[in-house]
C-alpha positions in Angstrom: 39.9 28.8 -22.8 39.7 28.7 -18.8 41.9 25.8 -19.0 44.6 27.9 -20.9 44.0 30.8 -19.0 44.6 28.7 -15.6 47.5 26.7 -16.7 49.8 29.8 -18.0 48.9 31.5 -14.6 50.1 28.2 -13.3 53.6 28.7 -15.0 53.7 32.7 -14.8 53.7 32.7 -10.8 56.6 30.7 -9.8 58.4 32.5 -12.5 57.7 35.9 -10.6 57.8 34.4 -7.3 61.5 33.7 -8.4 61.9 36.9 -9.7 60.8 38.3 -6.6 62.9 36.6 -4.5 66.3 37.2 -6.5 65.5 40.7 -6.2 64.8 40.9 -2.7 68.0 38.9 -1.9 70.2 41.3 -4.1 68.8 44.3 -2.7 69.5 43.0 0.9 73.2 42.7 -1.0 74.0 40.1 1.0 75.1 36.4 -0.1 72.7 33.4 -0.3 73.2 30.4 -0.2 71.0 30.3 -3.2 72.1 31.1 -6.4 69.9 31.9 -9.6 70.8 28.9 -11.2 70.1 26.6 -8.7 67.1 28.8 -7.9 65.9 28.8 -11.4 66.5 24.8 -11.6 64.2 24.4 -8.8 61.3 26.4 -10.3 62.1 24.9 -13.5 61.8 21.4 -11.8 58.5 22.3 -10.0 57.2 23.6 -12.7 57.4 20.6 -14.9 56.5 18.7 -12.0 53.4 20.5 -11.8 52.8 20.5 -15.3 52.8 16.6 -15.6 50.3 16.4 -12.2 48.7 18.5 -14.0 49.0 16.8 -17.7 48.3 13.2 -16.3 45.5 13.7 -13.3 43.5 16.4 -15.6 41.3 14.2 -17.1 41.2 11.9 -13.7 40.0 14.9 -11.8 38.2 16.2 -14.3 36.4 12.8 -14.9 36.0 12.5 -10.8 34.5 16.0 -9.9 31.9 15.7 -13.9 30.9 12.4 -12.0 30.8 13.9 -8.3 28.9 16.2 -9.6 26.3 14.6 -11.9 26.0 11.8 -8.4 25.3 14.8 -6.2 22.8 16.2 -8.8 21.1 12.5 -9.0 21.1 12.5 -5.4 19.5 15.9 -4.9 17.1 15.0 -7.3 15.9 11.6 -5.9 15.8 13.6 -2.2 13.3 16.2 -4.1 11.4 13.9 -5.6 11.5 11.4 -1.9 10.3 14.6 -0.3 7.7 14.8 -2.8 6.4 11.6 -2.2 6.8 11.3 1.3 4.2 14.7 1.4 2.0 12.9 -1.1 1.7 9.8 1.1 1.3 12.6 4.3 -1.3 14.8 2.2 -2.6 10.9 1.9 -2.5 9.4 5.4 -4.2 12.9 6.8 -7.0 12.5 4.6 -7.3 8.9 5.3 -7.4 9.8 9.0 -10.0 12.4 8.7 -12.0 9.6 6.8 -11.3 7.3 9.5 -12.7 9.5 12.0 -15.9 9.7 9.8 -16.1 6.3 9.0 -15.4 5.2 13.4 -18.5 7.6 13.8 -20.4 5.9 11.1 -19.9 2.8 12.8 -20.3 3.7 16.4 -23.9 4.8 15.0 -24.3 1.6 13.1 -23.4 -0.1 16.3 -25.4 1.4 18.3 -28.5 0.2 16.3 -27.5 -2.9 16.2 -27.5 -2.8 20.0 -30.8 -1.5 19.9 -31.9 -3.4 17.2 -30.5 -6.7 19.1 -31.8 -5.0 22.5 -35.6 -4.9 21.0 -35.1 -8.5 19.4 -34.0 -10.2 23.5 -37.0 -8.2 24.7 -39.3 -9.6 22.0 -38.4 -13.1 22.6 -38.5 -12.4 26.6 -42.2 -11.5 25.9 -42.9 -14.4 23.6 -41.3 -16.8 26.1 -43.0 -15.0 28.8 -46.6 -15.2 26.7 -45.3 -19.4 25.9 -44.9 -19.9 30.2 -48.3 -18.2 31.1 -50.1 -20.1 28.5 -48.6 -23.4 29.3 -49.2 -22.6 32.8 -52.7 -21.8 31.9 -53.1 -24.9 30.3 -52.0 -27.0 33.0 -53.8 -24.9 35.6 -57.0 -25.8 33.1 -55.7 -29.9 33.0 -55.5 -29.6 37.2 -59.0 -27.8 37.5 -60.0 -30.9 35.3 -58.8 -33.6 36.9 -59.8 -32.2 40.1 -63.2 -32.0 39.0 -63.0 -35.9 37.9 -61.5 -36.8 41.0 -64.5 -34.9 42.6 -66.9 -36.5 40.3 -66.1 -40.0 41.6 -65.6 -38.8 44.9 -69.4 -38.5 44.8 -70.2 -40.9 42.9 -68.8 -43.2 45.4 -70.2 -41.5 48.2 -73.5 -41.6 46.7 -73.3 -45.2 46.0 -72.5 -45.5 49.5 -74.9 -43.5 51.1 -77.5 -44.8 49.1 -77.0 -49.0 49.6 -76.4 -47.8 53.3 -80.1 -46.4 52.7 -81.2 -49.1 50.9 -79.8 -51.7 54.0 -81.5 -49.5 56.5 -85.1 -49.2 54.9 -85.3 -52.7 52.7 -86.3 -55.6 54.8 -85.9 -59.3 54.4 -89.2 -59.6 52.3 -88.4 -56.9 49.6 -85.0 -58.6 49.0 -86.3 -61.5 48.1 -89.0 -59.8 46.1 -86.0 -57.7 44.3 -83.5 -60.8 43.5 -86.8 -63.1 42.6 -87.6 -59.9 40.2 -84.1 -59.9 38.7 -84.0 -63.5 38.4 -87.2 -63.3 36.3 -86.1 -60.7 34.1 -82.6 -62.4 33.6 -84.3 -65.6 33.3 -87.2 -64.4 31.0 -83.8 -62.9 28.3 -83.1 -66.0 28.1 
């Protein structure tokens, strides 16, 4: 019905429009160059010129503004529904944020007992190792004090042995010297 509606308005107008002009040129009652035949072939002409553009690029047009259309309608729907997502995946990345914040506290916490945790563990083993060094230094302190006291030992051993033959040169004479090796000699002798 539009279609019919625009398409006699399409061939009304010219028809007034030449109309219009004849009469305004005969009221001016002066000549023109144009007469109403050649006038009325013209319009007659454009009209049918029109009417064949108009025939022969309806459906064309018709087809090109249906699919202009639906495209733009497909377009505005995917940028609604990209908009969509991109706030979804915003809604998304803020949350995962906020838990990131969380979970960078949770660790700085967790890391911080480690440290202390790790801290206690190097202090432990400094005492240990501290504990190993003064025992083995009390043990070889102990070893030292012992072999000092050997050392002493025969130190005065010997020096008694020496004092004492030095005491025994001095006080035995030439008689009791015989007596002692004629003794020994019996007593070797006599295990015979």
């Amino acid at each position: 019905m539009k279609a019919r509606l625009s398409l006699s308005a399409f061939l009304v107008l010219p028809l007034v429009l030449l109309f219009a002009s004849t009469a305004v040129a005969a009221a001016e009652g002066g000549s023109s160059p144009w007469t109403t035949s050649m006038l009325l072939w013209r319009v007659v002409n454009t009209v049918a010129l029109l009417a064949l553009l108009a025939y022969f690029l309806k459906k064309p047009l018709v087809n090109f503004f249906k699919e202009r259309k639906a495209k733009i309608e497909k377009d505005l729907a995917d940028a609604v529904e990209q908009r969509q997502r991109a706030e979804e995946l915003i809604r998304e990345y803020q949350s995962k944020l906020a838990g990131m914040e969380q979970e960078l506290q949770k660790m700085r916490g967790e890391l911080q007992k480690a440290a202390e945790g790790e801290s206690l563990k190097v202090i432990s083993n400094a005492e240990k190792m501290a504990s190993a060094i003064i025992e083995s230094a009390k043990i070889a302190a102990e070893q030292e004090v012992r072999k000092a006291k050997i050392a002493l030992k025969d130190e005065a051993v010997t020096l008694a042995v020496e004092m004492a033959e030095s005491l025994i040169r001095e006080k035995i004479s030439e008689d009791d010297r015989k007596k002692i090796v004629e003794d020994y000699l019996v007593k070797v002798g006599g295990m015979k």
